[in-house]
C-alpha positions as CSV (number, residue, x, y, z in Angstrom):
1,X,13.3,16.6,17.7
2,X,11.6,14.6,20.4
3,X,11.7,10.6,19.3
4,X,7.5,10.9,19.1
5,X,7.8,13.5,16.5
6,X,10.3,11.9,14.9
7,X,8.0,8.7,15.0
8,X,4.7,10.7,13.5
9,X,6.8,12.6,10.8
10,X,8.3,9.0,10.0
11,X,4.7,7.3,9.9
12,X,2.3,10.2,8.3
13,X,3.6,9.9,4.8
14,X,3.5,6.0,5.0
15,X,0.1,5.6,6.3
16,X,-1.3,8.2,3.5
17,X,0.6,6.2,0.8
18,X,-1.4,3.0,2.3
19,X,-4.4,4.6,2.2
20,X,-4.3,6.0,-1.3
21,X,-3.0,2.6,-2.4
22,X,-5.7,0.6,-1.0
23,X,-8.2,3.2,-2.3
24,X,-7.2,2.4,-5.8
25,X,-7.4,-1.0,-5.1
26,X,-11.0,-1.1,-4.0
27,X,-11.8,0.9,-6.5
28,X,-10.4,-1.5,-9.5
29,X,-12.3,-4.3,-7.4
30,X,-15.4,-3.0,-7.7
31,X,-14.9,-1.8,-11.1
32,X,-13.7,-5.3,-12.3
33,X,-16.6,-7.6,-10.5
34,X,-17.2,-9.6,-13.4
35,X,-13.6,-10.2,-13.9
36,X,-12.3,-13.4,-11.8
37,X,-8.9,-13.3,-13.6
38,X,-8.4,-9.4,-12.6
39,X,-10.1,-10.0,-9.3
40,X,-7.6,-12.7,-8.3
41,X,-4.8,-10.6,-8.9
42,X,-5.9,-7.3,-7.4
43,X,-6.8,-9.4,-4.0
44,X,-3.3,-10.5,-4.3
45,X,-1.8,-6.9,-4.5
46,X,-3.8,-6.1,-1.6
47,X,-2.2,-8.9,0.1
48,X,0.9,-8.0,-1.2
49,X,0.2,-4.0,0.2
50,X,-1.0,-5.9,4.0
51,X,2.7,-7.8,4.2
52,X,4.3,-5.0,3.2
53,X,2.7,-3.0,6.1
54,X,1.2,-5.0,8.7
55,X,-0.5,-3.5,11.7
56,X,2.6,-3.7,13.4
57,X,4.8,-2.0,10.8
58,X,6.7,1.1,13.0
59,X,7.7,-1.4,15.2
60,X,9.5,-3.6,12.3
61,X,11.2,-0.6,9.7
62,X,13.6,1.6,11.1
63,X,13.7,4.9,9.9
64,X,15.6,5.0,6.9
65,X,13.3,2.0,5.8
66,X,10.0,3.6,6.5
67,X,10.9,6.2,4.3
68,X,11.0,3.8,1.1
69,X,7.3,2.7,1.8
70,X,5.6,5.7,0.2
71,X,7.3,4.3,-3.1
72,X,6.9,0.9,-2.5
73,X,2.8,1.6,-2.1
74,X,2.6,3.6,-5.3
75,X,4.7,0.9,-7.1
76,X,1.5,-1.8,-6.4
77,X,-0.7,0.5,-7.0
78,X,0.7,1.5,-10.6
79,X,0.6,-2.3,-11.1
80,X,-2.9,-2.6,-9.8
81,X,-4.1,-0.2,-12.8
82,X,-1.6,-1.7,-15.6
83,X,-3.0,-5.0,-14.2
84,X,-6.3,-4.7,-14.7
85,X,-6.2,-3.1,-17.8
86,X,-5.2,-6.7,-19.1
């Protein structure tokens, strides 16, 4: 396989997971306005999901290593929602 589809197979599943993860993010946000507690952490997951995947990400995981972000996005999501239930 060329090294640009190798690159796009590696990436697509990544940037999907990041997207679904932030999604779930702004969604508790805005559901927890009111909430400074609940707000303060779910700006800090988000901060968390940006250093986990900066803008330059491809250029800093190899491989093997992108293929552990998918889990690594759902993971702060998942403790997004048990956070905010608190």
């Amino acid at each position: 396989m060329p090294y640009g589809q190798q690159v796009l197979t590696a990436i697509e599943p990544v940037l999907k997971a990041f997207d679904d993860t932030y999604t779930v993010i702004s969604k508790l946000i805005k559901k927890n306005r009111g909430n400074n507690p609940v707000l303060n952490f779910l700006k800090e997951i988000r901060t968390e999901l940006h250093s986990l995947m900066p803008v330059d990400f491809p250029e800093l995981y190899t491989f093997e290593r992108m293929k552990e972000l998918p889990r690594y996005c759902k993971a702060l999501a998942l403790r997004a929602e048990r956070g905010s239930l608190n």
